[in-house]
Backbone as numpy.savetxt, mean C-alpha at the origin, in Angstrom:
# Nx Ny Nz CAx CAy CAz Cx Cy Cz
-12.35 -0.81 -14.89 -13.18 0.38 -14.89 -12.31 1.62 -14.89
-11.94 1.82 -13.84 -10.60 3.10 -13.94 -9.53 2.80 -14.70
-9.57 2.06 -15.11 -7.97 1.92 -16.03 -8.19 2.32 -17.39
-9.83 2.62 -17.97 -9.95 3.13 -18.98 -9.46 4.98 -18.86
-9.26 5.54 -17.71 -9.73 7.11 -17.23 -8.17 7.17 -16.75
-7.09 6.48 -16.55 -6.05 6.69 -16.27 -4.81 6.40 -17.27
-3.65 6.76 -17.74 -2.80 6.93 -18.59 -1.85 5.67 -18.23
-1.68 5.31 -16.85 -1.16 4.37 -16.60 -1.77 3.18 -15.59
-2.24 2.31 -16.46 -3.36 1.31 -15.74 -2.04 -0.06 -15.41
-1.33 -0.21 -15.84 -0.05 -1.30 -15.35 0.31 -0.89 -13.92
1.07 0.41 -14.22 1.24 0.97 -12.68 0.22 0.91 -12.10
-1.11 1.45 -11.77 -2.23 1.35 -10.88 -2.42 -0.10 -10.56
-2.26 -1.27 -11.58 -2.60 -2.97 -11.10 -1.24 -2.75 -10.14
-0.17 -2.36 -10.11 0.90 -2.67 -8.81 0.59 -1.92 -7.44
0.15 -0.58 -7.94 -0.52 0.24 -7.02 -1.61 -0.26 -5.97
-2.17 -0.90 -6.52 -3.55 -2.51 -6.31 -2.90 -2.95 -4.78
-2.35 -3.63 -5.89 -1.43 -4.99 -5.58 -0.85 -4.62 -3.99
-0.43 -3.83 -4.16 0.51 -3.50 -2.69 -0.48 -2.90 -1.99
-1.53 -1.96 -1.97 -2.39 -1.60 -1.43 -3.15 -2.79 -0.40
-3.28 -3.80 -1.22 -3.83 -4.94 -1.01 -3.39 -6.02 0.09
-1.79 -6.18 -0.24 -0.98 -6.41 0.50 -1.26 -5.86 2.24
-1.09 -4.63 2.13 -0.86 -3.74 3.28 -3.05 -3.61 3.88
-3.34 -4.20 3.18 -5.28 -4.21 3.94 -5.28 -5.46 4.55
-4.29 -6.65 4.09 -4.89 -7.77 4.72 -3.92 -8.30 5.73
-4.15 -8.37 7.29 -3.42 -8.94 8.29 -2.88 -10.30 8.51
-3.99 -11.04 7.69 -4.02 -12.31 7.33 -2.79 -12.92 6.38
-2.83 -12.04 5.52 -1.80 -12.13 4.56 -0.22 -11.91 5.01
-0.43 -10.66 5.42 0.69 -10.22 5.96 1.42 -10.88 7.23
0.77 -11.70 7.92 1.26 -12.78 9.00 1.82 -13.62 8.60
1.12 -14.29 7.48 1.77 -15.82 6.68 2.86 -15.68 5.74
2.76 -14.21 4.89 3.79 -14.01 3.90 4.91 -13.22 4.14
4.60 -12.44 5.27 5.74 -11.22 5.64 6.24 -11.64 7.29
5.77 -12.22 8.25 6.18 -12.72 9.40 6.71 -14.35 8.48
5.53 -15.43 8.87 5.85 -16.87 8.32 6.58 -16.80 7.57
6.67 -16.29 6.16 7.08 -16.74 5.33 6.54 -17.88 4.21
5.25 -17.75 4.48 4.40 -18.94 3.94 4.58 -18.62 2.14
4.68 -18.69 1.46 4.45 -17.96 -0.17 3.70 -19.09 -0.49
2.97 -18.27 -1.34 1.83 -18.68 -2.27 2.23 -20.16 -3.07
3.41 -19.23 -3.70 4.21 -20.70 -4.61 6.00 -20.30 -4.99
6.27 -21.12 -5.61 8.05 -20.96 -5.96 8.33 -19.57 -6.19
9.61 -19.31 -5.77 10.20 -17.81 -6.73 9.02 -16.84 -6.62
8.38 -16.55 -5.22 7.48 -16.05 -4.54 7.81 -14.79 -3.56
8.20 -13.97 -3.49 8.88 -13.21 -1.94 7.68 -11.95 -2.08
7.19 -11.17 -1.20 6.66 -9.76 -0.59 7.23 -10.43 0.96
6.91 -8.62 1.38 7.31 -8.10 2.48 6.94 -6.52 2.80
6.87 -6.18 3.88 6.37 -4.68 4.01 7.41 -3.61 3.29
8.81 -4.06 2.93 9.36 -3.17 2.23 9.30 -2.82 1.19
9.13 -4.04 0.29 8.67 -4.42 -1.36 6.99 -3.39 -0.99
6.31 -3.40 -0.40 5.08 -2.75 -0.61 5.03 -1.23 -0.69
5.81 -0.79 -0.22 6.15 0.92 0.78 7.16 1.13 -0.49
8.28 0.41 -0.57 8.94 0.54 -2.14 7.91 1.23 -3.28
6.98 0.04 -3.51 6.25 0.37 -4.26 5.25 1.47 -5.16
4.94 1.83 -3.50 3.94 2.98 -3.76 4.51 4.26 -3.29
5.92 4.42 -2.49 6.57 5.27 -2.43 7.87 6.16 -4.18
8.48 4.58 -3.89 9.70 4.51 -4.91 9.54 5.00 -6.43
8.73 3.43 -6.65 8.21 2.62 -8.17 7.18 3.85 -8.78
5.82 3.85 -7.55 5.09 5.10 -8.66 4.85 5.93 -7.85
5.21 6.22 -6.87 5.53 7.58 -6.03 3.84 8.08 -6.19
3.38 7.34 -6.21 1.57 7.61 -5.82 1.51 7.57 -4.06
2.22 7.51 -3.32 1.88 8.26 -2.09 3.06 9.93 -1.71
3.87 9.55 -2.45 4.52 10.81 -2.21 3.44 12.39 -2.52
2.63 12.07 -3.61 2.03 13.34 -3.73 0.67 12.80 -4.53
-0.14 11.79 -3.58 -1.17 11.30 -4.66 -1.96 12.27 -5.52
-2.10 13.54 -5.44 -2.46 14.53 -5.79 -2.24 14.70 -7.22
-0.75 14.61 -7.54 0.00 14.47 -8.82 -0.38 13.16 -9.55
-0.98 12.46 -8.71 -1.06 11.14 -9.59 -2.69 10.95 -10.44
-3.55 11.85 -10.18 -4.15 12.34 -10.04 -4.69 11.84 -12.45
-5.01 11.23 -12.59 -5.04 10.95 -13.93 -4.00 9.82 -14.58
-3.09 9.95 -13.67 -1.71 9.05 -14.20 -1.84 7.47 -13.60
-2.25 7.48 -12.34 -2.40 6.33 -11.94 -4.20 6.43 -10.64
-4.44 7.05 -10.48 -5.69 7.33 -9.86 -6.57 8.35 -10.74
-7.92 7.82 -10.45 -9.15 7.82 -11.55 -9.54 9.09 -10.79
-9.55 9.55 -9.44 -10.30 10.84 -9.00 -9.79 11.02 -7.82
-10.69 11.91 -7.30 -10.44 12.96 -6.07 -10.95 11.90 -4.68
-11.87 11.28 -4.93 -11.70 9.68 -3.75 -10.71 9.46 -3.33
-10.20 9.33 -4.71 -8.90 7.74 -4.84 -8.00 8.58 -4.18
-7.71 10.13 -4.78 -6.42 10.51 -3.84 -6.59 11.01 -2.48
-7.53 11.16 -2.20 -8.18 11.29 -0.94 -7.88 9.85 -0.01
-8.10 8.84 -0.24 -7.81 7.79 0.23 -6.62 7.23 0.30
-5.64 7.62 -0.76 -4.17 7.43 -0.68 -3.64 8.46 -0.08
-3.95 9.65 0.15 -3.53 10.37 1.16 -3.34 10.05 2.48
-4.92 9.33 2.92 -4.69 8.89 4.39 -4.02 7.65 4.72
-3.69 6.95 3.68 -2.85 5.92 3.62 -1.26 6.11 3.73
-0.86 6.89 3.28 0.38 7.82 3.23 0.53 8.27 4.73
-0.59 9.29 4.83 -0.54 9.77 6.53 -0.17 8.89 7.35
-0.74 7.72 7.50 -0.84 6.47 8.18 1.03 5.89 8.39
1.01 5.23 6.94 2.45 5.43 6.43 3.67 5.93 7.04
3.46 7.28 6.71 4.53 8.35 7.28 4.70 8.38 8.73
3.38 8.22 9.23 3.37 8.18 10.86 4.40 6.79 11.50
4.03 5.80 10.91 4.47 4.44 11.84 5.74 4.14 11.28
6.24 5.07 10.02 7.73 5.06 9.30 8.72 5.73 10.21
7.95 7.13 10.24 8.67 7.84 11.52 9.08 7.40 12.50
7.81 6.60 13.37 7.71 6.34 14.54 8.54 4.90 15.20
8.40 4.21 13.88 9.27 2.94 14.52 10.77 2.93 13.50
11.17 3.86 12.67 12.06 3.63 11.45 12.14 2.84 10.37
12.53 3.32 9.84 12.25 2.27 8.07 13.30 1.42 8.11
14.10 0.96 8.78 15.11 0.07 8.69 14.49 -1.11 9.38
13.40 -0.87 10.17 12.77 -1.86 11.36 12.02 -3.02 10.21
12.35 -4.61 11.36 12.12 -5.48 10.77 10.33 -5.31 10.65
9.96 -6.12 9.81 8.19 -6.01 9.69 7.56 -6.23 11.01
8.27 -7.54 11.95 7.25 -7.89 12.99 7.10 -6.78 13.89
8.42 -5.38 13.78 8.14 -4.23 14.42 6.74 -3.56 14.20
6.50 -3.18 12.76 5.63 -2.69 12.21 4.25 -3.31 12.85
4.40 -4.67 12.36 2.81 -5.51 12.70 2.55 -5.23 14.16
3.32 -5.38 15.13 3.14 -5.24 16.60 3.09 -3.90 17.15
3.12 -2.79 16.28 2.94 -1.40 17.07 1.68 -0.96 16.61
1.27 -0.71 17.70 -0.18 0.04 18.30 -0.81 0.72 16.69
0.17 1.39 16.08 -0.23 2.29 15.04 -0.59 1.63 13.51
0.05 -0.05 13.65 -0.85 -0.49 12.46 -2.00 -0.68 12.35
-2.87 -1.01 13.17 -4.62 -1.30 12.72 -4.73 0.25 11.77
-3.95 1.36 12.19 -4.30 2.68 11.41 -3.92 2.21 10.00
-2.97 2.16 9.58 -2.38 1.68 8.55 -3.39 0.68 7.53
-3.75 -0.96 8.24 -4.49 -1.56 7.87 -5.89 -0.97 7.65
-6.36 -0.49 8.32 -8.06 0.13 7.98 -7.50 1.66 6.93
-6.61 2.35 7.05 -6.37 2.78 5.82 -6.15 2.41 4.57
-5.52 1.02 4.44 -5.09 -0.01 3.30 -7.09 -0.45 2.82
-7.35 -0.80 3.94 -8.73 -1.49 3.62 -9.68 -0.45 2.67
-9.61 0.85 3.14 -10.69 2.16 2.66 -10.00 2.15 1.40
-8.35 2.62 1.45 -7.96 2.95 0.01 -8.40 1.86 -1.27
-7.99 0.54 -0.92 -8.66 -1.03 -1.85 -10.23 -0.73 -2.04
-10.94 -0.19 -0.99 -12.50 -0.31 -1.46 -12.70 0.79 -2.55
-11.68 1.86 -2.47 -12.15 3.16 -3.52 -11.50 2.59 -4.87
-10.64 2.39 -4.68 -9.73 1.54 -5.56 -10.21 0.78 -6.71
-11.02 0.21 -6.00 -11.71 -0.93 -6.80 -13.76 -0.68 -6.89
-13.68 0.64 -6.72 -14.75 0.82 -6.92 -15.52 0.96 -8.56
């Protein structure tokens, strides 16, 4: 649906993708703590995700800008904003060098996760 209204719909499926990653706790226990993978020649992790949407398409650095390029509207960057906020807060707060089980165990991810969850529902609206 939005990938007809955006210039770059490849980037937005990774944009997804990691969004997705970072909504589900479930996931993120078995694949980023366990180590469980799906299947062979398999790896994520909370860095590969934050990479992603920081680095790769810099759709949280200024979702604003992304604004046609990889997000369909003023929702979407509205929702990657507070995802970012979220983000920036528990990056700060525990450091970006910190292993994931830091991340999962501080007080400030359920923010993070229910931000991941809102941004995926606009997302995929």
């Amino acid at each position: 649906m939005s990938g007809d209204i955006v210039k770059l719909p490849e980037m937005r499926q990774e944009i997804i993708s990691a969004v997705k990653a970072l909504s589900d706790s479930d996931y993120q226990q078995r694949v980023w703590i366990d180590r469980i993978y799906p299947h062979a020649d398999f790896f994520d992790d909370f860095t590969l995700n934050v990479n992603t949407l920081y680095d790769d398409t810099t759709v949280l650095d200024d979702p604003a800008a992304a604004l046609g390029q990889t997000l369909a509207d003023d929702a979407e960057v509205e929702a990657m904003q507070c995802l970012a906020d979220r983000l920036d807060e528990i990056l700060d707060t525990i450091g970006r060098d910190a292993h994931d089980i830091a991340f999962l165990q501080s007080p400030l991810w359920s923010g993070v996760v229910t931000a991941a969850q809102e941004a995926l529902r606009v997302l995929g609206r």
